[in-house]
ZAMARGU-4260 file (C-alpha; in steps of 0.2 Angstrom, whole numbers, plus 5000, padded with zeros to 4 digits):
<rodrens>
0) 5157/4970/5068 | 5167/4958/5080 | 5182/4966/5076 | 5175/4981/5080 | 5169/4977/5098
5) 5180/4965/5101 | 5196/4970/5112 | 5206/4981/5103 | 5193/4987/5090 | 5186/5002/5089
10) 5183/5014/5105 | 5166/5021/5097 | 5161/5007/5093 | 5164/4997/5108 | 5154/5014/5118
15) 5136/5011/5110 | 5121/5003/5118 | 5106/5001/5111 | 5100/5017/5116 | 5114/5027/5107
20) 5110/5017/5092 | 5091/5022/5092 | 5095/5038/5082 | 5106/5032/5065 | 5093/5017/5067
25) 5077/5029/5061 | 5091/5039/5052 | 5098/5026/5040 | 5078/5022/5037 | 5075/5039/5030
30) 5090/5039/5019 | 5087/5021/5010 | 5069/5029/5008 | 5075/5045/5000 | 5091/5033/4989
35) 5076/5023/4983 | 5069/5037/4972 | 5088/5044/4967 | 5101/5032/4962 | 5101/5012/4963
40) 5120/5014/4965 | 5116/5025/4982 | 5100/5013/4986 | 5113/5001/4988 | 5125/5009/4999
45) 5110/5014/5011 | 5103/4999/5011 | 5120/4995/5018 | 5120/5008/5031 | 5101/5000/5036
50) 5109/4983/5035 | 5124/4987/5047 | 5111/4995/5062 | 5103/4976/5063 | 5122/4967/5064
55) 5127/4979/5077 | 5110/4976/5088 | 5111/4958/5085 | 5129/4960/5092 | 5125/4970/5105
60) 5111/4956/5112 | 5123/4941/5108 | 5133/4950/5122 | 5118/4950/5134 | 5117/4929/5129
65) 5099/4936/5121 | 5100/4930/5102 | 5112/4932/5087 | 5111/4936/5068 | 5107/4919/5065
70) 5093/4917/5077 | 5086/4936/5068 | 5088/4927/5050 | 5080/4911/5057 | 5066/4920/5064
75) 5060/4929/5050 | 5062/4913/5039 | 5050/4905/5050 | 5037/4921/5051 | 5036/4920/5034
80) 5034/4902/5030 | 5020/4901/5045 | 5011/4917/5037 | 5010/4912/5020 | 5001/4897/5021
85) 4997/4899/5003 | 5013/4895/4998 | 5021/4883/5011 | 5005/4874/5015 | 4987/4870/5010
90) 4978/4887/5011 | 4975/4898/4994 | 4978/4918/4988 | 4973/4921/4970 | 4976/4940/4976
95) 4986/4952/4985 | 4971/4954/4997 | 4968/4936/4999 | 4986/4936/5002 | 4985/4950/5015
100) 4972/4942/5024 | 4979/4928/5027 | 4995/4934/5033 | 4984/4944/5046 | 4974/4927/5052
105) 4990/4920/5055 | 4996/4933/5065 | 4978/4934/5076 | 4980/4915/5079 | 4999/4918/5084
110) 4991/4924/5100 | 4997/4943/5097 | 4996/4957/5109 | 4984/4971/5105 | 4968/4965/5095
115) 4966/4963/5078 | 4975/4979/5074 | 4989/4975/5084 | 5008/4975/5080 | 5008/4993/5070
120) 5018/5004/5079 | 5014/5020/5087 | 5031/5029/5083 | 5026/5027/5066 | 5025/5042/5056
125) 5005/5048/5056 | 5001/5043/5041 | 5010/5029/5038 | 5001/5023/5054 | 4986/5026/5046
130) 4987/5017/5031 | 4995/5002/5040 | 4979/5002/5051 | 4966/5004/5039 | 4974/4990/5031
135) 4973/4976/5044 | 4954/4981/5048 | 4950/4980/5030 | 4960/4962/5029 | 4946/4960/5041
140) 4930/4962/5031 | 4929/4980/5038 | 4930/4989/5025 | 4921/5000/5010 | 4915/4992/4995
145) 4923/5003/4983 | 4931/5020/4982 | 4917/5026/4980 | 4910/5025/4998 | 4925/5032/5002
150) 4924/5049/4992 | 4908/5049/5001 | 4916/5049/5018 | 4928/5061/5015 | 4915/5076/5009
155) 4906/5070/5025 | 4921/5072/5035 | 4926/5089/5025 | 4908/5093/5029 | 4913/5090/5047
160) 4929/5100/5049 | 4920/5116/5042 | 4907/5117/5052 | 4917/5116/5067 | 4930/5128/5060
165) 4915/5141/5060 | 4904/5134/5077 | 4916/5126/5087 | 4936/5129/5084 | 4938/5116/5100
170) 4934/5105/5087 | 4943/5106/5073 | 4958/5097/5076 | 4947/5081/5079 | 4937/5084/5063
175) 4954/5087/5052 | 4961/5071/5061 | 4944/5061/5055 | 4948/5067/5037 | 4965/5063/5036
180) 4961/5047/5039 | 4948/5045/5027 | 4959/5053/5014 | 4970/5038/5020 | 4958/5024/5016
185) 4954/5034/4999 | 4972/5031/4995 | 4973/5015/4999 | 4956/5010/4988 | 4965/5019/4973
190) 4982/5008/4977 | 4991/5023/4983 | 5006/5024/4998 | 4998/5038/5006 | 5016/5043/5015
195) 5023/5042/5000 | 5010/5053/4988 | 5012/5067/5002 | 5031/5066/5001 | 5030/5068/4985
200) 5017/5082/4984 | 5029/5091/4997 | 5045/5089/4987 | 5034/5096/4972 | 5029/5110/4983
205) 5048/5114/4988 | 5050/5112/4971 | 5039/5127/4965 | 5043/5137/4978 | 5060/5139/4977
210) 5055/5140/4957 | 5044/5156/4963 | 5056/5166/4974 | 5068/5164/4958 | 5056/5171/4950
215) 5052/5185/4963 | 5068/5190/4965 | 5071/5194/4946 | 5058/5209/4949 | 5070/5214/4962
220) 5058/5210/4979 | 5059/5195/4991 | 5045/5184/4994 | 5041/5191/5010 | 5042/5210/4999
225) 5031/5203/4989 | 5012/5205/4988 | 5000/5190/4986 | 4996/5194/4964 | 5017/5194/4963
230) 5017/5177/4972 | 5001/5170/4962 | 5008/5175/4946 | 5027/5168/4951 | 5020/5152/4955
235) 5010/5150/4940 | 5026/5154/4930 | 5033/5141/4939 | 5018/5128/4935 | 5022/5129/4919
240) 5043/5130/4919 | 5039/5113/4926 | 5025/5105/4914 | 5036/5112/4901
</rodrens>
C-alpha cells in the first residue's frame, strides 16, 4: 500500500479518499459473506479483499497524522483484553451469555455514547440490526425466559398486524415492523442468525423458482402466461426435485 500511494505508485490509487473507498468497503463485506458458505479457497481471497479496505484507511489517516496499522491492531488488542475480564483478569463466564454480558458491562463502564444499547449501527442491515439490539438488552436481564414467551409474542404481534390490515391499513406497516422484530428475538432464543436464516430462505426461494419457470416452460407458457394451478403444481414439482 506505500508503494501504491507513495510517489510514483499507482494514479488510482493515489485518487481515493475515504469517501470513495466507502463503497468496495460494504462491497468486499458482502462478498467474504457470500465466499464463507462457497469455497474456503474463495473465503480466503475475500477475506483478503476485506483485509486490504482496513490497510488502505489506515494509510489514508496515517497521512492525516491520525493513527496507522499498528495503532488499529493495538487498539483492538487492548478492546479485547479490557472486555474479557473473564479471561485476562479476575471476573468469570461459564457461558456464552455470561460471556456476552460481561463484555457489555465493560463497554457501559467505558463511558459509551448512546445508552446501554449503544454502538450498533444504524446503517446495518434491518435485521441484522435487530438481532444485534435484542442482544445487548437481553445481556441486560431484559429479556424472555424461554422461547416460549417469545412464540407468545409473535402470535400477539401477528394478532396485531391483522387487525390493522382490515381496520386501519395506516397501521400496518408499524404492526409488521413489531413482528419482525419479535420473529428476531424468536430466532435468537432458538440460537438462530436471523440475517442469515433469511438469506438462506431467499436463495431457497430463487432456488425453486427458477426450478418452477423450467418447469413452466416445458408446457410451452411463461410464468407470467401461466395461471396460478400451473404455477402451484410447478413449484411443487420443484419441492420435490430438490428433497430428492
Amino acid at each position: 500500500m506505500d508503494m501504491l500511494r507513495d510517489p510514483g505508485g499507482c494514479p488510482w490509487d493515489a485518487a481515493q479518499t475515504l469517501d470513495t473507498l466507502k463503497p468496495y468497503l460494504i462491497e468486499e463485506a458482502y462478498e467474504v459473506l457470500e465466499a464463507m458458505d462457497e469455497d474456503p479457497q474463495e473465503h480466503c481471497v475475500e477475506l483478503g479483499d476485506l483485509l486490504l479496505q482496513v490497510v488502505f484507511q489506515s494509510r489514508l489517516q496515517r497521512e492525516e497524522g491520525h493513527f496507522a496499522i499498528d495503532d488499529v491492531i493495538a487498539a483492538i488488542c487492548d478492546k479485547l483484553v479490557r472486555r474479557h475480564p473473564h479471561v485476562f483478569a479476575d471476573a468469570t463466564a461459564g457461558t456464552a451469555e455470561e460471556a456476552l454480558a460481561n463484555w457489555e458491562q465493560q463497554k457501559a463502564s467505558e463511558g459509551k455514547v448512546g445508552g446501554s444499547l449503544g454502538g450498533v449501527p444504524k446503517q446495518l442491515p434491518a435485521l441484522l440490526r435487530a438481532q444485534r439490539t435484542s442482544e445487548k438488552a437481553a445481556a441486560l436481564g431484559f429479556d424472555w425466559a424461554d422461547h416460549h414467551g417469545v412464540v407468545d409474542k409473535v402470535r400477539e404481534e401477528l394478532a396485531e398486524v391483522e387487525e390493522a390490515a382490515a381496520e386501519q391499513p395506516e397501521r400496518a406497516a408499524d404492526e409488521i415492523g413489531d413482528l419482525l422484530f419479535a420473529v428476531v428475538n424468536l430466532a435468537r432464543h432458538l440460537s438462530v442468525d436471523a440475517e442469515e436464516a433469511l438469506r438462506k430462505a431467499s436463495d431457497k426461494f430463487v432456488g425453486r423458482f427458477r426450478a418452477m419457470e423450467r418447469h413452466v416452460k416445458e408446457g410451452g407458457v411463461t410464468v407470467a402466461e401461466a395461471d396460478m394451478e400451473t404455477l402451484n403444481a410447478a413449484w411443487e414439482v420443484a419441492k420435490a426435485d430438490e428433497a430428492a
